[in-house]
C-alpha positions in Angstrom: 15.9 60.8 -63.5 12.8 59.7 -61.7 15.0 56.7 -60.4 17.8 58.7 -58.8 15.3 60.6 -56.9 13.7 57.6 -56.1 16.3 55.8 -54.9 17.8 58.9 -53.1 14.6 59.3 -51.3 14.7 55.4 -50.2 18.1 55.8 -48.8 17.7 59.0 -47.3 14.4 57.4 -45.2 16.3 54.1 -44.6 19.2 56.4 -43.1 16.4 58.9 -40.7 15.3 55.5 -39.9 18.2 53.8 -38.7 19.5 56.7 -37.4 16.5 57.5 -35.0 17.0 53.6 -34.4 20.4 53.4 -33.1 19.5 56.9 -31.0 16.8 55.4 -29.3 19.1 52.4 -28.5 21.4 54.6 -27.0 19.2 56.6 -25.0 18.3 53.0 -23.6 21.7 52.0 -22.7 22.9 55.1 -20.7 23.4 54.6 -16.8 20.6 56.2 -15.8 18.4 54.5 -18.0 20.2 51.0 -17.5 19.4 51.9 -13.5 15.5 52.7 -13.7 15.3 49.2 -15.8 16.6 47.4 -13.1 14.9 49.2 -10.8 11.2 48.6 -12.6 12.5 44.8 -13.4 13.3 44.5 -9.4 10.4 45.8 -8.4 8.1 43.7 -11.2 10.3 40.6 -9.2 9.0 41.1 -5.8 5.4 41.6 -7.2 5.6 38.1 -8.7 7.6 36.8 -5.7 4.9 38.5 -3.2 1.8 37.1 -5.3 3.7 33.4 -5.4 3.9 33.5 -1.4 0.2 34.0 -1.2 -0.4 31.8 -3.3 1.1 29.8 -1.7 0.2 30.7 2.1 -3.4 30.1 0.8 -2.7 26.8 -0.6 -1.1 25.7 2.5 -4.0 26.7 4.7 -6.9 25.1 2.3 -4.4 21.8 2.3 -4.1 22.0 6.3 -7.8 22.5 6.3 -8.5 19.3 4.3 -6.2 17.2 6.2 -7.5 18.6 9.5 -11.2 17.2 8.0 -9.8 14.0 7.2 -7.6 13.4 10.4 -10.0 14.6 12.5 -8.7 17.5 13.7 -11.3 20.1 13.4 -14.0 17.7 15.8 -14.6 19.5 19.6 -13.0 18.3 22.0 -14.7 16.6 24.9 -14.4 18.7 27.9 -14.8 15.9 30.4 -11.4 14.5 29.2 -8.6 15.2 31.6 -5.2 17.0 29.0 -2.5 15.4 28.5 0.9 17.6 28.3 3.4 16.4 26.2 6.8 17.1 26.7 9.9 16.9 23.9 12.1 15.7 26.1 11.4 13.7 29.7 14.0 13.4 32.4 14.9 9.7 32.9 14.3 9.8 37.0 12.7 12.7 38.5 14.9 15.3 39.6 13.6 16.8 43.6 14.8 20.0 44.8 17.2 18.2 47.3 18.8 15.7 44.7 20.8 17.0 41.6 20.7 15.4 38.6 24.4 14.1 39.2 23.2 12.6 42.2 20.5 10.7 40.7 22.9 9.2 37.7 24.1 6.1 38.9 26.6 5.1 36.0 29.1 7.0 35.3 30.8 7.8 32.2 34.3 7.5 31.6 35.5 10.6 31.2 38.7 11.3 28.8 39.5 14.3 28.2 41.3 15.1 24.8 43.0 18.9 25.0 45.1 18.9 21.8 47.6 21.6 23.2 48.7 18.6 25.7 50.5 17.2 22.6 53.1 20.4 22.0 
């Protein structure tokens, strides 16, 4: 007798037990619940992802730092020295307000023009 009741009480736990189990994993996978996860995970992403861009901001200024150092970069600059503009791109011949730039472009180019609705 005292192992029916014993073994009736072990099952009758092991069933609360799996039964408060299985409710709890169905609280967990209702839409709204399924929504604030993704919405905590999401926001737990852009944490990491702001924190990496810092880091990463402050590694590129300590690294622009120690190359500045080591090129030279961070010495004054002497104030007797005339500056020198650079341009990204220079005209070939100097271009007056009189002259266009056609006009100062001795060669020309053949020009062929291609329209492929001549074809049809």
């Amino acid at each position: 007798m005292f192992r029916r009741t014993f073994w009736f009480t072990a099952g009758a736990a092991a069933g609360v037990w799996a039964t408060a189990k299985v409710n709890r994993k169905l609280k967990q996978l209702t839409p709204e619940s399924l929504a604030a996860q993704a919405a905590d995970k999401a926001v737990e992403t852009g944490h990491k992802l702001k924190d990496f861009a810092l880091d990463v901001r402050e590694s590129m200024a300590r690294r622009e730092a120690e190359l500045g150092e080591v090129l030279g970069l961070q010495t004054p600059v002497d104030p007797d020295l005339p500056v020198r503009r650079h341009f990204a791109v220079e005209a070939a011949e100097p271009v007056g307000p009189d002259r266009s730039l056609e006009a100062t472009n001795h060669r020309k180019l053949p020009y062929n023009s291609y329209n492929r609705n001549e074809d049809h």
